[in-house]
Every structure is written in C-alpha cells, then in structure tokens.
N, C-alpha and C positions, 0 to 999 in steps of 0.2 A: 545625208538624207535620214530623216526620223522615222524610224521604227513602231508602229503604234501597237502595241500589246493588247490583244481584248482577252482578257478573263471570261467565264463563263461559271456565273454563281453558280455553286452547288445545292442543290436542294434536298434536305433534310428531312425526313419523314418520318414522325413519330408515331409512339405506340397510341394516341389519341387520336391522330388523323387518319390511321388507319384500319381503327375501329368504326371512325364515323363512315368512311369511306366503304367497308363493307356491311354495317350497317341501316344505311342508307339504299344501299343496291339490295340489299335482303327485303327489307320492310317496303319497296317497293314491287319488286317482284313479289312477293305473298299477297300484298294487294291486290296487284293483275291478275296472279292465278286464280283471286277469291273474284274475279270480274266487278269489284267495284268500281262506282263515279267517283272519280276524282283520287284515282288510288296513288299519282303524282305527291298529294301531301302527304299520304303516310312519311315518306321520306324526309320530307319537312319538319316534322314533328321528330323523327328518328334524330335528324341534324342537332336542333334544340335541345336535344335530350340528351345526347352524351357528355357527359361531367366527368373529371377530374379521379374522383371517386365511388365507391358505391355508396353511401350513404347522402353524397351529394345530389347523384344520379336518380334517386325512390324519391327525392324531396323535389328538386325538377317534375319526375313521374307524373306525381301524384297532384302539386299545384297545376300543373297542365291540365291532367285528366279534370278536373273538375272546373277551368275556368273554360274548359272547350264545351263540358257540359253544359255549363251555365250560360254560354256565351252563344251557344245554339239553341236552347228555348230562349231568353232572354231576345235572341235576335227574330227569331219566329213570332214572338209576341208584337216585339217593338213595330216588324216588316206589315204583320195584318193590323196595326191601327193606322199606321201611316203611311202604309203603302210603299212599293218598293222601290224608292227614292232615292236620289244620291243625299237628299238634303234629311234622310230618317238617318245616316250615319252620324249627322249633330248628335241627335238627339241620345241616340244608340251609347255613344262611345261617353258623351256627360254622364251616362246613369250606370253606364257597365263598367268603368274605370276604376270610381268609387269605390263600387261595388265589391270588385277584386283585391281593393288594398285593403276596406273593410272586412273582410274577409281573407287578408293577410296571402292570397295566390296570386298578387303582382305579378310574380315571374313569368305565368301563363297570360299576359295579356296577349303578349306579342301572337303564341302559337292561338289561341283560340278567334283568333283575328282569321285565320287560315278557315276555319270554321264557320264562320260571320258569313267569307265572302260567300262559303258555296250558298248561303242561306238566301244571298243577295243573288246569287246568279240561277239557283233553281226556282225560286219566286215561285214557291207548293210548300208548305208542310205538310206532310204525309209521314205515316208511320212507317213504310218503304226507305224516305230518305233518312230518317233517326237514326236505322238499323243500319244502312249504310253508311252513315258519318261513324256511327258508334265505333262499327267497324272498323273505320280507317283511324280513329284514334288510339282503336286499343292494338291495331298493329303495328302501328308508327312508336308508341309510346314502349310495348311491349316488347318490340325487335331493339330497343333500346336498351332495355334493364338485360335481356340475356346476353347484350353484346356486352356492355360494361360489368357483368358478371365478371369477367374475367380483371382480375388485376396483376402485375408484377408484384411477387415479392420482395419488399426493401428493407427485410430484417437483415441482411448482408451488409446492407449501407449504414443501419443505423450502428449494429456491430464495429464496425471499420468507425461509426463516427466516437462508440465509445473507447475503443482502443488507441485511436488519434487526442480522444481528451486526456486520457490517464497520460500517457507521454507527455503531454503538452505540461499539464500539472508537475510531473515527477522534472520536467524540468525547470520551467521557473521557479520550484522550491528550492530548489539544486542551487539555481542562480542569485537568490536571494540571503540564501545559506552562503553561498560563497565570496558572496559582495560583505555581508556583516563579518566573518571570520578574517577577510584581507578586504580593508579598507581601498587599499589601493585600484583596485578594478571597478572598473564602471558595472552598470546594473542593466544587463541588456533585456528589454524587457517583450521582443522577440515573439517570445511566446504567449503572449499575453494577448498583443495583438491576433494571435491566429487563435485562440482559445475563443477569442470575443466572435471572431467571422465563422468559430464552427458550432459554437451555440446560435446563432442564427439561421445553419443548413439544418442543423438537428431538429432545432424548435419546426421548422418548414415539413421536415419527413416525418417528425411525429404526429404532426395533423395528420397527415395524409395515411399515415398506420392507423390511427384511431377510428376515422373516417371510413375506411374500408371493411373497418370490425362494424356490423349493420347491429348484432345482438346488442351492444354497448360497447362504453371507452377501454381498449384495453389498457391496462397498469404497466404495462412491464418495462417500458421506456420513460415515461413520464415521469415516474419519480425522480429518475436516476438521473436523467438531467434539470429536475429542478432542483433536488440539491447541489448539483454539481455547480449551476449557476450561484448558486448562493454563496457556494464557497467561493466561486470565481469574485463576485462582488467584494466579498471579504479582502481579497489579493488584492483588488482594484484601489480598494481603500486605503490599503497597507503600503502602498508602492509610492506614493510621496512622503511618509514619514520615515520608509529605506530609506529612501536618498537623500533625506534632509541629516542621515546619521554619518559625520566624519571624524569624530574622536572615538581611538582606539580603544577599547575597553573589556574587561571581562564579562559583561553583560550582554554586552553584543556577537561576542561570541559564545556564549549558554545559547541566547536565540540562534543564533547560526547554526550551530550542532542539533539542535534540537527538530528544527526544519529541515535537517539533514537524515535525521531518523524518521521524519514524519513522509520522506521522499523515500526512502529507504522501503520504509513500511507498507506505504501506496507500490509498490513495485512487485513483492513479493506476496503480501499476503494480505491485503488491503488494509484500513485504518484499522492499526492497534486500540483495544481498550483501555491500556494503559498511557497512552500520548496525555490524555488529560490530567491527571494526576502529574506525571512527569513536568506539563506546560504550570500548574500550581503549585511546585516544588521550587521551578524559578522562580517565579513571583513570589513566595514567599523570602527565598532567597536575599529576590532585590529590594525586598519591606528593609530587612537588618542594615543593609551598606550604610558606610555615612552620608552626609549630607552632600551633595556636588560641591567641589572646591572653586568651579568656574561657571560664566553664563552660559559661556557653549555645554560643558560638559551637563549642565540642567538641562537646557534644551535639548542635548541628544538620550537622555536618560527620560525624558515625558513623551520623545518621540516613541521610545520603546517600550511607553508604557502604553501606550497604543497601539504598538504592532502586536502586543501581547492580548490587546483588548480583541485584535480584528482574530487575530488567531484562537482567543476561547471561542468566538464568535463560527468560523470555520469548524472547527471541532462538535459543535453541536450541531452543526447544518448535516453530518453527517446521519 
C-alpha cells in the first residue's frame, strides 16, 4: 500500500513584505482616523510605494505624487466637457498616458488611475474633494517613505564579500604560481569560477548600498570592486596562455615566484610598490636570453610574454 507524503510549503517572509504589510495597515488606518472618502486607497498607493531602496522609494514617491495630481485635475477637466462616461475614459487615458511619459512619471500611471476613479465615481468637483484626495495621497504616499526609511545594514555582507575576494585571489595566484613552477599539476581554476559568481552578489549589494545613500553615491565600495574586477579580467585573460605553457623552463618559473610574492603580498599587507619594478626586472631579464631553440619552446616563451602583459596590466588596475 503507497504511502502518500504531503509537504506543506513553507512560507517565507521578508523584510519588504513586511513593511508593506505594516505599512499598509498604518496608512490606512491614519486615513480613517482623519475620516476621509475613500481612505481604502491610501493603502493602495502605500502598496505601490514601497521599493527595494530609499532612493528608489522618494523616486516612486514623488512620480506618483504628481501623476495622481495631474491625473485628478486632468480627470476633473476631461469628466465636465464629456461628461461622466464610461466612453470619456477613451478619451481621458489617449491624452493622460502621453502625458506622463512626457513628462517622464510613467510609473504613476497605474496609482493615479486610483485617483481618476474616485473622480469618476464622485461626479462633483469641489474644493472639499481636492483636499480630501490630496489627503489620501499624501498619506498613502507618505506612510510609505517613513516605513521604507528604515533599511538593513549590508556593510557586513559587503565586508564578508570583500574578504571572500581577497582569499579567492591569494588563491588562484598561489595556483598559477604553482602550476608554472611544477609543470606537472594541472591548473585548477576553481577559484576563478567563484571569484566571477561573487563579483556578481557584490556588483547587486553595491547598488543597493549606493541607493540607500539618498545625499549621493557612496565611494567606499565601488572602487574597490571595480578594480578588483579588472584585475579579475586580467586573470581571465592570462588563464589560457597558463595552460598553453608545458616546457619546463627558467622563465616560467621567475613568473611563478614572482606571483608567489604577489599572493604573499595581497595576504599580508596588500599590493606592494615595489611588485612592478620587480615584474620589469624579469622582462628585462627575458629581453637578454637567447633565441628559443624549439617551435614549442617559442610558443611557450610568447605565451609568457603575455602572461607578463596581463600581469603589468593587473598591477596598474590597482
């Protein structure tokens, strides 16, 4: 006899669902208490409103706030020449759509729609109901910005993400140095792959750091992983003409040592000033040698001359 297993999804609750969730129920209730018509939409517009970020959050705000303005004389105009029709929302929504993307507050069509209707269902303009919509947008829109006022702090994570890169570096240097110094071992390149998936969460939480700075972009992440990326590309580049290198040589191991010190360096006290000089001491180095004796040993002597390229190249991204 079969057994049937029922699961029961778990449901997960974020810090974003649970802001809208409270407020929603706030800008609703402030409504009521202010005895407004129609105090149900505050909450509406509160829904709409809560973003990701705060700076996300004041730019939703603010194109709402003014397409629900517009969208309430606009509708008040439209309703007394044509009367309050189903067939004046043709007319309404061809000249008000425009309008708003003219005027670049797209985003607000949808909430100033909320606005339209009441205009359509009280069928009066009066200075009574202005004062009462007004109301209900500035406290739908308003219970919104002091709820998303609040953010988590994710300089924790971004920390963790830069101390996860430097490891990830100090190794594949490590492993590149070790593949050139003993030919014999493969080139695991491991890390490389996780370096690539964690400039991707970085890139993602530095928006969201910058974003939440309302004054302006902060600095203090952004550089440090766009160089860091650069140096990454540099690696990227360099990692097929590793592996295209299999005659043993004194050159290949200079560079192996050298990336050895350069991993060494990154560990302890970050990029030395002297790595570059050092990195054109062997190049001048490898100018003197003689000629290659073999077609492999050329090819793996250009390959290195390359790897040498990607790595001045890394050096100055710092």
């Amino acid at each position: 006899m079969l057994r049937l297993k029922w699961r029961v999804p778990t449901l997960k609750i974020g810090l974003r669902t649970l802001k809208t969730a409270v407020g929603v129920s706030l800008s609703v209730m402030v409504s009521q208490l202010l005895q407004l018509q129609y105090f149900s939409s505050s909450g509406i517009l509160t829904l709409l409103c809560i973003q990701k970020s705060r700076r996300k959050s004041i730019q939703a705000a603010v194109s709402r706030f003014f397409a629900c303005i517009i969208g309430m004389f606009f509708a008040s105009g439209i309703f007394f020449i044509f009367g309050y029709f189903p067939y004046s929302f043709l007319i309404l929504m061809l000249l008000f759509i425009p309008l708003c993307v003219r005027l670049r507050i797209q985003e607000g069509i949808a909430s100033s729609s909320v606005i339209v209707m009441h205009v359509y269902m009280h069928k009066e303009a009066s200075l009574a109901f202005f004062a009462n919509e007004f109301l209900v947008i500035m406290v739908g829109l308003g219970t919104a910005l002091i709820i998303n006022a609040y953010m988590p702090n994710i300089e924790r994570q971004l920390n963790r993400c830069k101390e996860e890169v430097e490891v990830l570096f100090q190794a594949q240097l490590q492993e590149i140095a070790a593949y050139l110094k003993d030919g014999n071992r493969p080139c695991d390149v491991k890390a490389m792959q996780r370096l690539s998936d964690m400039f991707k969460r970085a890139k993602s939480l530095v928006l969201l750091y910058n974003e939440n700075h309302i004054l302006g972009k902060d600095e203090m992440y952004s550089p440090y992983f766009e160089k860091r990326e650069q140096q990454y590309d540099a690696l990227a580049r360099m990692m097929p003409y590793v592996s295209r290198i299999t005659v043993q040589m004194e050159q290949r191991e200079r560079i192996g040592e050298f990336l050895l010190t350069l991993s060494n360096s990154l560990r302890h006290s970050g990029w030395s000033p002297g790595l570059h000089e050092d990195l054109c001491k062997i190049r001048r180095y490898h100018k003197l040698l003689p000629m290659p004796q073999s077609r492999k040993e050329f090819e793996d002597r250009a390959s290195l001359f390359v790897v040498a390229n990607e790595l001045e190249l890394l050096l100055k991204a710092i």
